[in-house]
C-alpha positions in Angstrom: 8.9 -21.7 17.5 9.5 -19.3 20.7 9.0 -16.4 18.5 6.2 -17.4 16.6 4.4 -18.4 20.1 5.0 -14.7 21.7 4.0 -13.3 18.0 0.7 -14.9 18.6 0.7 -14.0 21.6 0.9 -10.3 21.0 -1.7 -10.7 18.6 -3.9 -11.5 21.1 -3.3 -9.4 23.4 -2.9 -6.2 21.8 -5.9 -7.7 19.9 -7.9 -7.9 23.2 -7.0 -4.2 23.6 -8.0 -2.8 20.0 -11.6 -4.6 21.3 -12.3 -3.3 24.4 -11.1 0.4 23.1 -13.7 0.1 20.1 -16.3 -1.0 23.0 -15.6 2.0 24.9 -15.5 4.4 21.6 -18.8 2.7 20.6 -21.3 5.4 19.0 -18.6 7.8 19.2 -19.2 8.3 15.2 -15.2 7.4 14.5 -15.2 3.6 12.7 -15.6 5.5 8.6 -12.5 8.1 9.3 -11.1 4.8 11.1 -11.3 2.8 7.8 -10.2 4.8 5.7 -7.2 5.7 7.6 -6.3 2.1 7.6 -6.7 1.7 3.8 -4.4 4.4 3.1 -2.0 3.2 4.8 -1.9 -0.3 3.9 -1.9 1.0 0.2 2.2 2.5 0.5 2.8 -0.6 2.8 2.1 -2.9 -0.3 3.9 -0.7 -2.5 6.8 -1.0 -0.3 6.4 -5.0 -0.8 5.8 -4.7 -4.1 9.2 -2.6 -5.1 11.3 -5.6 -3.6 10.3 -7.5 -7.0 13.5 -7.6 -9.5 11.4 -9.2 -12.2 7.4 -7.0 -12.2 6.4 -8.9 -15.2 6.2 -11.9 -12.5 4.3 -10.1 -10.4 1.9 -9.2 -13.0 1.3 -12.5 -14.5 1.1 -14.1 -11.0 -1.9 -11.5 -10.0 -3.9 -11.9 -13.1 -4.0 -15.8 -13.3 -4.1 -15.8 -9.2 -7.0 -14.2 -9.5 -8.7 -15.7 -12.7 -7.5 -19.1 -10.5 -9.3 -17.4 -7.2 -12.1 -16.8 -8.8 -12.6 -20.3 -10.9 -12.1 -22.5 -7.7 -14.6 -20.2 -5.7 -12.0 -19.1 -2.7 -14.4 -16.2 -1.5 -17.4 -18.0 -1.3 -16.0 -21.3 0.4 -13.6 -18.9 3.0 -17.1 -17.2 3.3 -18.9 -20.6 5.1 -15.9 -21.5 6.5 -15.8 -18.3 8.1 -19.3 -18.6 8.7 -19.2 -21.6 10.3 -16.5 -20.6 12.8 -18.1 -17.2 13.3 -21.6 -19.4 14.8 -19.0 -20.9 17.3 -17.2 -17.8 18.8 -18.7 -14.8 17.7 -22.1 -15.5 16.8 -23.6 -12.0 16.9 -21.4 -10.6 15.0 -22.1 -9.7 11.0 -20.6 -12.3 8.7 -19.0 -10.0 6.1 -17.2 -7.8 8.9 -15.9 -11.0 10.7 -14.5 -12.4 7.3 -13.2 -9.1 6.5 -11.2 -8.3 9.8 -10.0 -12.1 9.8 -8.6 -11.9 6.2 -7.3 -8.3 6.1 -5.5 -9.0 9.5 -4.1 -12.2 8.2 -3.0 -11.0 5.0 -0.9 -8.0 6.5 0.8 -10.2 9.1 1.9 -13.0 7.0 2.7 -11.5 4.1 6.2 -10.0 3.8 9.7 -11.2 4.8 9.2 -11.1 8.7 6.7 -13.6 8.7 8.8 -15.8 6.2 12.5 -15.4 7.3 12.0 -14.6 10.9 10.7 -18.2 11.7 13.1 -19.9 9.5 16.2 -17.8 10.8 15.2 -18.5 14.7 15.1 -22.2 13.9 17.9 -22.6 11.9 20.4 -19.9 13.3 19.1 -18.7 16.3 19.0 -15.4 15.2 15.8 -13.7 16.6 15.9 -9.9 15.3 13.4 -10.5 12.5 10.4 -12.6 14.4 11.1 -8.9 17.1 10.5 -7.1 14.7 7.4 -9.2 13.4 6.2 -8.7 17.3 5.9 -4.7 17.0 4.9 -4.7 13.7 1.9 -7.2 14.4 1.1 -5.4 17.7 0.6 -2.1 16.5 -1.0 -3.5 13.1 -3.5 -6.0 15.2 -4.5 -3.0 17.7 -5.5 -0.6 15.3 -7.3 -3.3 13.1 -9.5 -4.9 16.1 -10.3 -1.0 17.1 -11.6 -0.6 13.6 -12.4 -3.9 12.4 -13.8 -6.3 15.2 -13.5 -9.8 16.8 -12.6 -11.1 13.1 -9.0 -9.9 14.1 -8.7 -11.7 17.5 -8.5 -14.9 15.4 -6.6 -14.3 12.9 -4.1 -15.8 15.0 -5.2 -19.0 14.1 -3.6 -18.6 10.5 -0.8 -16.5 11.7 0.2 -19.5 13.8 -0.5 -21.9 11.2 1.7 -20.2 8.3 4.4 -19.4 10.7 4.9 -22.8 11.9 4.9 -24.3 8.5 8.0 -22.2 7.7 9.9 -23.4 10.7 9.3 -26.8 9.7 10.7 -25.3 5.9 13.5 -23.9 8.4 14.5 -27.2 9.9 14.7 -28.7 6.3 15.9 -26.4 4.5 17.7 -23.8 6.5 21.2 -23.5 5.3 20.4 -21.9 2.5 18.4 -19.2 3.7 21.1 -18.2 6.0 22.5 -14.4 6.0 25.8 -16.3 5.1 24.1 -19.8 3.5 26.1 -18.3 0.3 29.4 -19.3 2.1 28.9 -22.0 4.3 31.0 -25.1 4.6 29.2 -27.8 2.5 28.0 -30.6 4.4 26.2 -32.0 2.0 28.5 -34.4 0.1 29.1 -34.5 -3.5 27.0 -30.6 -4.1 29.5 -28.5 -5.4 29.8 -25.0 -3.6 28.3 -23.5 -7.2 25.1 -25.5 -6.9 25.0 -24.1 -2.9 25.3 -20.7 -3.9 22.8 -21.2 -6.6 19.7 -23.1 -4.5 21.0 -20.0 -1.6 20.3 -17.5 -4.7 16.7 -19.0 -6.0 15.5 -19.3 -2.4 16.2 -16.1 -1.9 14.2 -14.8 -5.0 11.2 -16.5 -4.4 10.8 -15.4 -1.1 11.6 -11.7 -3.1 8.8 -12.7 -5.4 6.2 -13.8 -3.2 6.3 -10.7 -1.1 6.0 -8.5 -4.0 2.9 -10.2 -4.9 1.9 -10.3 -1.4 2.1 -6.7 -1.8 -0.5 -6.2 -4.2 -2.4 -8.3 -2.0 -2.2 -5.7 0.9 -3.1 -2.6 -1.9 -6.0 -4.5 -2.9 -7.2 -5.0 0.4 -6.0 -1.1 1.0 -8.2 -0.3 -1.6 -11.4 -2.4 -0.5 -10.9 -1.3 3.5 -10.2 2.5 2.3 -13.7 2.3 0.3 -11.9 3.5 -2.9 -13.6 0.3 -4.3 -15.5 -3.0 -3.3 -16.4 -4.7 -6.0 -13.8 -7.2 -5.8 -12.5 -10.2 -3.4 -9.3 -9.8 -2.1 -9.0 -13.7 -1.4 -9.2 -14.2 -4.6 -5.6 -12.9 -4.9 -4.5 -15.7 -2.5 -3.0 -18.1 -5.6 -0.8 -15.5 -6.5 1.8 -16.2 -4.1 2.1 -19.4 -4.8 2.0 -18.8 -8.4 5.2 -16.2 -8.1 6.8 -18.3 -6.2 6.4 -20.8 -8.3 7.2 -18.3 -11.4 10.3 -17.4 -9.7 11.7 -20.9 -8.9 11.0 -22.1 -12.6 13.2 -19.1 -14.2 16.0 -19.4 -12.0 15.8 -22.9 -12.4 16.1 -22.9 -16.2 18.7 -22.3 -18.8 16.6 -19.4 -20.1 16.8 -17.7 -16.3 20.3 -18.5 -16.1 20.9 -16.5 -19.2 18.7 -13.7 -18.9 19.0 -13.2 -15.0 15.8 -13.2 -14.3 
C-alpha cells in the first residue's frame, strides 16, 4: 500500500503543476496542438498494450460485446451525472464534458496496463517495489501533461487510481503466490495441490492479466483517437466491460479442456 499511496501522491502533485502551468499559458493559443499531441501519442502506447495479447481473437470479441454491453447498460450517460454531480462539489465552473473527459482519459492511462496491476500485488506479496517506481514516473509525467492540456478533471482522477490499485493489493494478499516472478516454483504450502495445478493457476493468472491489458490497450487508442480529434463520435467508457470480459475470456480457455489442447 506504500507505493500505491506515493503513486497517488505524485498524481497530485505533478497534477497541481500541469494546472497552474495551463493557468499561466492561459490564451497563449497552445491547448489544440496540445491535444492532439496527446492523442498521438496515446495511440502507439495502446498498441504497445495491445501486442502483449497471445490470443487477438480475445481481444476482438471482448471490445465488440464490451462495448455493445457499454452501451446497453448506459455507462456514459450514468458516469456522465456521476461526474456531474461530483463536478458541482469541487469544480463547479468548470464545463461538464471536459471534466469527465480529463477524469476518464487520465484514469484509463494510469490503470490500465501491468504496472498498475502487478506493481501493487508484487509490493504486497514480495516486497518487491520496482514496478509500483516505475508506475510513479510513468503517472507523473503522464498526469502533468494531461492536467496542462486537459484540466481539473485530472487532479481527481486519483480517486479511481487509488481505488483500483488498492483492490489489487487486497487480490495480492489473497492470492499472491502465484503471481510471483518465481510463483511457478515455489514450495507448496498449500496441502494436497499438486505442484502441476500450482504451475497451472501461476500460468492462467498470468494470461489474464496478458489479456486484460491488451484490451486495455484498445481502450487507450480509442481514447487516442477521441483526444487527438481523428474522431468523436463515440464513448470511450463504453469500452470499460471489455476488460472484464477478456479477462474473463482468458480464464475460461485456460481453464477448459479445449484451452488446454489448443493453447490458447
Amino acid at each position: 500500500m506504500r507505493g500505491t499511496l506515493i503513486d497517488v501522491a505524485i498524481v497530485i502533485a505533478t497534477a497541481l503543476l500541469g494546472l497552474g502551468l495551463k493557468r499561466w499559458l492561459h490564451g497563449k493559443n497552445y491547448e489544440n496542438q496540445a491535444y492532439l499531441a496527446l492523442g498521438l501519442t496515446a495511440i502507439p502506447i495502446g498498441v504497445m498494450f495491445f501486442l502483449g495479447t497471445v490470443n487477438p481473437l480475445i481481444v476482438l470479441i471482448s471490445i465488440v460485446f464490451g462495448v455493445l454491453l457499454g452501451q446497453w447498460i448506459g455507462i456514459a450517460p450514468k458516469i456522465d451525472k456521476l461526474a456531474e454531480w461530483f463536478k458541482n462539489r469541487v469544480a463547479k465552473k468548470e464545463d461538464t464534458r471536459k471534466f469527465v473527459d480529463a477524469l476518464v482519459t487520465a484514469t484509463v492511462i494510469s490503470v490500465v496496463g501491468p504496472l498498475a496491476i502487478m506493481g501493487p500485488i508484487l509490493e504486497r506479496v514480495a516486497g518487491q517495489t520496482n514496478l509500483i517506481e516505475t508506475k510513479w514516473v510513468f503517472d507523473g509525467v503522464a498526469t502533468f501533461f494531461l492536467a496542462l492540456t486537459m484540466g481539473r478533471g485530472v487532479l481527481w482522477s486519483f480517486l479511481p487510481i487509488l481505488a483500483f490499485q488498492t483492490t489489487f493489493s487486497l487480490l495480492g494478499w489473497l492470492l499472491g503466490p502465484f503471481f510471483l516472478p518465481d510463483g511457478c516454483t515455489f514450495e507448496n504450502t498449500y496441502g494436497n495441490i499438486t505442484r502441476k495445478e500450482v504451475m497451472d493457476a501461476c500460468l492462467a493468472g498470468r494470461k489474464v492479466v496478458d489479456e486484460m491489458t491488451a484490451a486495455g490497450g484498445v481502450l487507450i487508442m480509442a481514447m487516442g483517437i477521441k483526444v487527438a480529434g481523428l474522431r468523436d463520435d463515440f464513448e470511450v467508457v463504453n469500452f470499460i466491460p471489455a476488460i472484464l470480459i477478456a479477462a474473463i475470456l482468458r480464464w475460461l480457455l485456460v481453464a477448459t479442456v479445449i484451452g488446454t489442447i489448443i493453447h490458447l
